[in-house]
DRENLO-925106 format. One line per 4 residues: number of its first residue (from 1); their letters; for each residue y, z negated, x negated of C-alpha. Coordinates in steps of 0.2 Angstrom, whole numbers. Layout:
NUM) a) Y Z X | ...
This chain:
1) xxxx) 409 -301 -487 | 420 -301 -470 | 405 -306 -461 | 403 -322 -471
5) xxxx) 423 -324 -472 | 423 -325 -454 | 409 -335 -451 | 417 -346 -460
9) xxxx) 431 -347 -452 | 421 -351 -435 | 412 -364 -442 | 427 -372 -449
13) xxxx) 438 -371 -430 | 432 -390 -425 | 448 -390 -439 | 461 -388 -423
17) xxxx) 453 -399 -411 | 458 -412 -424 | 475 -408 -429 | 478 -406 -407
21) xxxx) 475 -424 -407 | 486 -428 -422 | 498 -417 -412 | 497 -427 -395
25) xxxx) 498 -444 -406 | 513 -438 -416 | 521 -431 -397 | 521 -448 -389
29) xxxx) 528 -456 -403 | 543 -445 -404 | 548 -452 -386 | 549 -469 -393
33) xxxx) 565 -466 -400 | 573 -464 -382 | 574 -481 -379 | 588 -484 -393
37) xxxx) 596 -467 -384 | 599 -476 -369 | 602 -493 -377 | 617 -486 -386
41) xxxx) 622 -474 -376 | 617 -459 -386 | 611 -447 -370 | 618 -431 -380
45) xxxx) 606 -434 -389 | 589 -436 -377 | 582 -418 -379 | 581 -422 -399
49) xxxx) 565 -429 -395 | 562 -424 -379 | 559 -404 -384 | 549 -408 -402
53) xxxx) 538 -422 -392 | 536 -410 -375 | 530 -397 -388 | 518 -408 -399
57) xxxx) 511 -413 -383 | 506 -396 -375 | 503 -388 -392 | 490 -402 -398
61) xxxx) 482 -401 -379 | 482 -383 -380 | 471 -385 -398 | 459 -396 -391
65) xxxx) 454 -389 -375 | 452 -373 -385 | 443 -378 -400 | 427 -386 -403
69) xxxx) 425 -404 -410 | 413 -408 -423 | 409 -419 -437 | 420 -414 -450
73) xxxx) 410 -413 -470 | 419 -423 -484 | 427 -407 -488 | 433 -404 -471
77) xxxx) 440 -421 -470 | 449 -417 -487 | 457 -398 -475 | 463 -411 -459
81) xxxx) 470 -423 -471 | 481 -410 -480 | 487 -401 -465 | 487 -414 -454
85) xxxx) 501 -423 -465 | 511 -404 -468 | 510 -404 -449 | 516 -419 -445
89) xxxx) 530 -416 -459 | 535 -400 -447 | 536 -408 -431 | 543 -424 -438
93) xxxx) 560 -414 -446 | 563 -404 -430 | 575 -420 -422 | 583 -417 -437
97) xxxx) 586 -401 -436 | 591 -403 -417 | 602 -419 -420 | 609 -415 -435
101) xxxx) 610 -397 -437 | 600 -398 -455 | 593 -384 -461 | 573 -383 -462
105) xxxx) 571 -384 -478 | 581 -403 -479 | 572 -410 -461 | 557 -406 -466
109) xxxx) 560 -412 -483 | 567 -429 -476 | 552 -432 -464 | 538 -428 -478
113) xxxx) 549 -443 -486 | 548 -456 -470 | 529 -450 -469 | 524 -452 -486
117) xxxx) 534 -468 -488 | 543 -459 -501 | 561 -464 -496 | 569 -450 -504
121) xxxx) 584 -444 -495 | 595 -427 -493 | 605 -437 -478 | 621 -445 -481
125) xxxx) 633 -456 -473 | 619 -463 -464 | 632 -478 -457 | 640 -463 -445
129) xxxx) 621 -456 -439 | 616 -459 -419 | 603 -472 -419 | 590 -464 -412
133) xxxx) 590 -454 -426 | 589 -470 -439 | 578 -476 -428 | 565 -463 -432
137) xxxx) 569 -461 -451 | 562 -478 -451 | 547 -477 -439 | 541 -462 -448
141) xxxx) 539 -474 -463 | 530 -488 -454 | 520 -476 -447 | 517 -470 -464
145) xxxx) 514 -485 -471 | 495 -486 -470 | 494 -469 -462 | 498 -458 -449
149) xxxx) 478 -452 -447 | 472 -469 -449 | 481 -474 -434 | 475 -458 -426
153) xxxx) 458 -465 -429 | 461 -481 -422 | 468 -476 -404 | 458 -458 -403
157) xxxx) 442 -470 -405 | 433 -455 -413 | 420 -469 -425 | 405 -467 -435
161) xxxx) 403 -453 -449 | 420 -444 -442 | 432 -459 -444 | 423 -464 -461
165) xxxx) 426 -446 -467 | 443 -445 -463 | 446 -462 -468 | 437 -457 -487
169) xxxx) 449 -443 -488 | 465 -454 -486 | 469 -453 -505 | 470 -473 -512
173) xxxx) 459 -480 -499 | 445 -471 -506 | 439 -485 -517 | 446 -499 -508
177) xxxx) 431 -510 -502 | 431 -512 -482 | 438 -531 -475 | 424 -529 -459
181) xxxx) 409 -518 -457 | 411 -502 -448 | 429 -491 -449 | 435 -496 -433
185) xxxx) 435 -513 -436 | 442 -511 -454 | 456 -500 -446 | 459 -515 -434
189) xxxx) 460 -529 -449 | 471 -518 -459 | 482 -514 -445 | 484 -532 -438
193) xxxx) 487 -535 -455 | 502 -523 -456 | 508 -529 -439 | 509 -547 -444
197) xxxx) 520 -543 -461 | 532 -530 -450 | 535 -545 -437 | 537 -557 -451
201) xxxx) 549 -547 -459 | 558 -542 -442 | 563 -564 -441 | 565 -566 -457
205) xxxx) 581 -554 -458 | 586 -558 -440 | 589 -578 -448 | 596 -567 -461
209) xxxx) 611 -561 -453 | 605 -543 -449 | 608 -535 -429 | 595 -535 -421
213) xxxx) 590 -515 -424 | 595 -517 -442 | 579 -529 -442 | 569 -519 -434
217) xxxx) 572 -505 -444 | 572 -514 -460 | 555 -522 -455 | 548 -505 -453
221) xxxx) 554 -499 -471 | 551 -514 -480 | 533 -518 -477 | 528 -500 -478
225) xxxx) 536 -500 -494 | 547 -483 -489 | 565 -489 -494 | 574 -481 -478
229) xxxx) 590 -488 -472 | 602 -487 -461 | 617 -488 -472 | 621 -478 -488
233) xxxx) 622 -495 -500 | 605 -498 -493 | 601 -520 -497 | 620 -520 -504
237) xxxx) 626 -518 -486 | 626 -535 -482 | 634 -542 -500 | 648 -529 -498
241) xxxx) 652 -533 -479 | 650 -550 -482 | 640 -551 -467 | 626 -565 -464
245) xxxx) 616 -571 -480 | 615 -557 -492 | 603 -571 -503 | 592 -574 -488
249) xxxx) 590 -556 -483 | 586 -550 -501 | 573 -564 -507 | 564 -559 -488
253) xxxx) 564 -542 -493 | 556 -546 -512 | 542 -555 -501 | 539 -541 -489
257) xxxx) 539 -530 -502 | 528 -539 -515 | 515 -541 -500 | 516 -522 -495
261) xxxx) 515 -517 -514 | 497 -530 -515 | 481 -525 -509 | 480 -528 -489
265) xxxx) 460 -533 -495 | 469 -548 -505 | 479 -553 -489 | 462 -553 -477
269) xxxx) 455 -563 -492 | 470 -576 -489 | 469 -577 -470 | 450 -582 -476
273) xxxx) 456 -597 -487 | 451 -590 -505 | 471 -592 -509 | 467 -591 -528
277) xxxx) 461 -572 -525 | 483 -568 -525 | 481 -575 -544 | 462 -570 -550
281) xxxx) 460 -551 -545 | 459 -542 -558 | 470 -528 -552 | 482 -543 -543
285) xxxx) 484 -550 -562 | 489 -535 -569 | 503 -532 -554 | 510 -549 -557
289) xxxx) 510 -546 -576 | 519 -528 -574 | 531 -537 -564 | 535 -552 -572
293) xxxx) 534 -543 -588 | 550 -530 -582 | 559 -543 -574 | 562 -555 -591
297) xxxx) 564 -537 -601 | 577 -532 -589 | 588 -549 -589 | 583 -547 -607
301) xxxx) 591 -532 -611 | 605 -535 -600 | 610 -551 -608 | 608 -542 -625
305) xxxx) 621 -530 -618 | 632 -539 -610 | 635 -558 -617 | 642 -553 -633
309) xxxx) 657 -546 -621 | 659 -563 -609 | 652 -580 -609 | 638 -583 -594
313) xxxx) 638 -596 -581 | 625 -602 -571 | 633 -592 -556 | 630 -576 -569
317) xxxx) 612 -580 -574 | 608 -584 -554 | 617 -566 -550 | 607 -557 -564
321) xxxx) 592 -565 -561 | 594 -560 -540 | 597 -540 -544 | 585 -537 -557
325) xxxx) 569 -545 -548 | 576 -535 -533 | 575 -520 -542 | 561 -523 -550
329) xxxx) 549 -529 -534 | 557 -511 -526 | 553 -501 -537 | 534 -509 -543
333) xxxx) 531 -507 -526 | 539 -491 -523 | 551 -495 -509 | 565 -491 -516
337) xxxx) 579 -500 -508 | 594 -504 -519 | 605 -519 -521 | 612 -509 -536
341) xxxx) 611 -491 -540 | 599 -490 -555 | 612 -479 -562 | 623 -489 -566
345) xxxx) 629 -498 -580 | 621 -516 -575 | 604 -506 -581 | 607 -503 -600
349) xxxx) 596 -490 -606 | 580 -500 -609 | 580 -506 -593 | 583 -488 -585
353) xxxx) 568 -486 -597 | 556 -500 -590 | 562 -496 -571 | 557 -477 -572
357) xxxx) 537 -484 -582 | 539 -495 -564 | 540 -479 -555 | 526 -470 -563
361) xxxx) 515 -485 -563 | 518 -493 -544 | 509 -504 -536 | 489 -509 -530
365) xxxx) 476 -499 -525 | 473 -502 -506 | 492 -504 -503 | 507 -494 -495
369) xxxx) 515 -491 -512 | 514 -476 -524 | 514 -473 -542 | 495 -471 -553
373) xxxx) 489 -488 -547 | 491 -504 -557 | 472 -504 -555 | 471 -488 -565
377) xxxx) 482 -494 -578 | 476 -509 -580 | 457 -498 -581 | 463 -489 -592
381) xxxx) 471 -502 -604 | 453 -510 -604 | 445 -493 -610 | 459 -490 -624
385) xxxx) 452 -508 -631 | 436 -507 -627 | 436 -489 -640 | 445 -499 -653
389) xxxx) 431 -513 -650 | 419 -499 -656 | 425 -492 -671 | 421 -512 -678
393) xxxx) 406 -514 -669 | 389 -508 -674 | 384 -490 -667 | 370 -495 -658
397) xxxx) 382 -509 -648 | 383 -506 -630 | 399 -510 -623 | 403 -505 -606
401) xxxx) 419 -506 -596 | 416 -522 -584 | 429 -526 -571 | 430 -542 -562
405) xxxx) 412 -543 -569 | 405 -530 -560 | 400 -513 -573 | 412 -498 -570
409) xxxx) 400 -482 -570 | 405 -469 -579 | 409 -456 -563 | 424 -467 -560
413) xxxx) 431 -469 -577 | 430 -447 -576 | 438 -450 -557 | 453 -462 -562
417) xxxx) 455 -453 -580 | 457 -436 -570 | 468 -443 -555 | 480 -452 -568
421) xxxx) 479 -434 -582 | 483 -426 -564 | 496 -436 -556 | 505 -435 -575
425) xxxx) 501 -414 -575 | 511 -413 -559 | 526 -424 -564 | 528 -414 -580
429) xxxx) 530 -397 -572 | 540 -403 -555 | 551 -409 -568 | 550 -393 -579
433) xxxx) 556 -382 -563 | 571 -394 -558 | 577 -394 -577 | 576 -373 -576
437) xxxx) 581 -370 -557 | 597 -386 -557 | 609 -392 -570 | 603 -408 -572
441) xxxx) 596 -414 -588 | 580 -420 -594 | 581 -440 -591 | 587 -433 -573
445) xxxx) 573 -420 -569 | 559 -431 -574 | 566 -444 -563 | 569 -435 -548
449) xxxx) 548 -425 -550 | 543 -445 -553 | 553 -454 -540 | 543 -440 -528
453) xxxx) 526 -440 -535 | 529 -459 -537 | 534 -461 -518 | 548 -471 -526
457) xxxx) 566 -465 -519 | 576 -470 -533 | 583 -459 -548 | 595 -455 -560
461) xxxx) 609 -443 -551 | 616 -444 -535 | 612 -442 -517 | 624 -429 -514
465) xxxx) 617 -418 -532 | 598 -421 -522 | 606 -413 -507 | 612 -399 -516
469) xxxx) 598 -396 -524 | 588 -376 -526 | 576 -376 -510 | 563 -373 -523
473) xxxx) 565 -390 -532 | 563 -399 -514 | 549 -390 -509 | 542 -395 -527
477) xxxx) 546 -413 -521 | 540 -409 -505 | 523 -406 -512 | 525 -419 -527
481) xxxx) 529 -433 -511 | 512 -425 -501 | 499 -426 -518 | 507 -444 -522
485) xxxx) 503 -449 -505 | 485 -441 -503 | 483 -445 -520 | 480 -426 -525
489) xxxx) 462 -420 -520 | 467 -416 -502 | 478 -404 -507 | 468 -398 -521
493) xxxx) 454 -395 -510 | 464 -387 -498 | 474 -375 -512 | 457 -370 -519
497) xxxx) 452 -365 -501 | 466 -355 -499 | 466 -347 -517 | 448 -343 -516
501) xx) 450 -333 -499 | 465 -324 -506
């Protein structure tokens, strides 16, 4: 039994020489945030990043000249995925707790937030922080965005059967068709893709009014769909201050955020010229209707709520009309960003209702957003009617499940049924432990277990009650942010390999 335990083990050591690169990767990032250090005059804070990136760096050289590299199986791919994003959590809290004196419990909490694209944060007033550190609350999101081991891919130029392992084992990308033959090159379209939005977005608020490192932050948390800022009013900033064109700068971020919430495959379509696809997918028409849908229900309900207490103008109607499709575009695409808090009274209950359904549905397979997939919901919708179709129809009727007229096999039905029965498992009891280890009620704890799951940011208590939350409701989130993420079967994989050796 040991024999075979440890052999194993061996066979399963090519494991290292894979995280070491994701190591050295991670390393020379962490020193990009010395350039704002010295821009702003924040040298006290140079060894921040210069210890965790000196120590990523000889760590992850120290895993690869000592451990073999090999192809990794699916299954192996599954193991580098799931420790490769818990290691990069790790390394990417530790300026936090050098900067900012955070336990470890909180940085590594936050930076499983910037990595996952979560946006969740324990950090407040975020306006007094040193740049650097903003700096790479936000970069941690862009990077993120379509994720850190896809870009490890790309530079490492480790191709063929490795990368297409690794790249199958990156949660939602598994069943998203490739743009280009070959992994490398899909990598390069997709990222290219990615680049172009993030500079977009980085001119778009510039014109807006935004400094120049308030853009570049903003462009990395708003395509990447991660909801960071650098201010604790988030998007409100601007209309509170008074400062540049608040209008401008939100209606660029609902772009931005639309398009990083959509199917990168749907924008390579559009740089090809076949427009319509943004209209005809089938998963693109049901993103539109589940956002077009909860934008009118929201102006709905609040005009029910509130017209029968003051007459409306058009300046009203513009002003309701301008928060609620902000809202609505962060949180359908899980960014998360705020214009205003959710939890206020602007958002009667039916439309606190409809933004948390947001939250657990998200946006597009293919994307950088969470939530089930408006794919899988729109799947499953076609399968509840497809049943009801059959109790009418003769027994011997053969009605399968076809999808932009294509036949949807009956493996994937099993797979989107179990990923969405899963993702809904996991919200139920991260919500069941923050109910039974906080005060917080039960609207409350399923917010906060689906805002994580979902990769959202957003819920319904403050920022200050997340803070003081039990450490073992933030590693519940810490986990729920992770299986959101990787879409859950990296981590199961790797939890079943760990239970079954122990």
């Amino acid at each position: 039994m040991f024999k075979k335990f440890f052999f194993n083990v061996r066979e399963r050591l090519y494991i290292f020489n894979y995280l070491g690169s994701l190591l050295i990767i991670t390393g020379l990032f962490m020193l990009l945030p010395i350039v704002p250090i010295f821009i702003y005059s924040e040298e006290q804070s140079l060894y921040t990043f210069i210890l965790p990136a000196a120590f990523s760096l000889v760590s992850g050289g120290a895993l690869q000249l000592c451990f073999p590299l090999k192809n990794p199986s699916i299954r192996g791919a599954m193991v580098i995925t799931a420790l490769g994003w818990i290691l990069v959590g790790i390394i990417g809290g530790i300026p936090y707790i050098i900067g900012l004196h955070k336990g470890f419990i909180d940085a590594f909490f936050e930076s499983v937030s910037g990595f996952t694209t979560t946006g969740i944060t324990v950090f407040e007033h975020l306006d007094s922080m040193p740049r650097c550190i903003l700096f790479w609350r936000a970069f941690t999101q862009w990077l993120g965005g379509i994720g850190i081991l896809s870009f490890f891919m790309a530079v490492s130029f480790r191709g063929g059967s490795i990368a297409a392992a690794l790249f199958s084992a990156e949660g939602h990308k598994v069943t998203v068709a490739r743009p280009a033959p070959g992994i490398f090159h899909t990598l390069v379209i997709l990222w290219s893709i990615y680049g172009l939005f993030s500079v977009l977005s980085f001119f778009l608020f510039l014109i807006g009014g935004m400094t120049v490192f308030d853009a570049i932050t903003h462009a990395f948390t708003c395509i990447s769909t991660g909801g960071f800022s650098t201010h604790d009013a988030s998007f409100a900033f601007w209309q509170h201050r008074h400062m540049g064109h608040p209008c401008f700068i939100e209606f660029s971020a609902v772009a931005i955020m639309l398009a990083g919430g959509a199917n990168f495959l749907i924008h390579y379509k559009v740089l090809q010229g076949k427009v319509t696809t943004i209209f005809t997918d089938f998963e693109m028409k049901w993103y539109w209707t589940f956002t077009i849908a909860a934008l009118v229900l929201i102006m709905l309900d609040h005009f029910m709520a509130f017209a029968r207490l003051e007459p409306l103008d058009i300046t009203d109607l513009f002003k309701i009309f301008r928060i609620s499709l902000f809202q609505v575009a962060s949180l359908v695409t899980s960014t998360g960003y705020l214009t205003v808090d959710i939890n206020s009274p602007f958002f009667p209950v039916l439309s606190k209702q409809i933004l948390l359904t947001l939250m657990i549905i998200g946006g597009c397979i293919g994307s950088t957003a969470g939530g089930i997939k408006a794919m899988r919901a729109g799947i499953l919708f076609r399968l509840f009617a497809l049943e009801l179709k059959r109790l009418v129809m003769p027994r011997r009727a053969v009605l399968p499940l076809v999808i932009s007229g294509k036949v949807v096999d009956t493996d994937e039905i099993h797979r989107v049924a179990a990923v969405v029965w899963g993702w809904l498992v996991i919200v139920m009891v991260g919500a069941f432990i923050t109910a039974f280890f906080s005060d917080l009620g039960p609207w409350q704890s399923l917010s906060g277990m689906a805002s994580a799951m979902g990769n959202m940011g957003p819920f319904y208590f403050s920022v200050h009650k997340m803070a003081s939350l039990s450490p073992v409701i933030k590693l519940t989130y810490i986990f729920g942010m992770l299986a959101g993420r990787l879409e859950i079967l990296p981590l199961a994989v790797l939890a079943a390999i760990v239970f079954r050796r122990f």
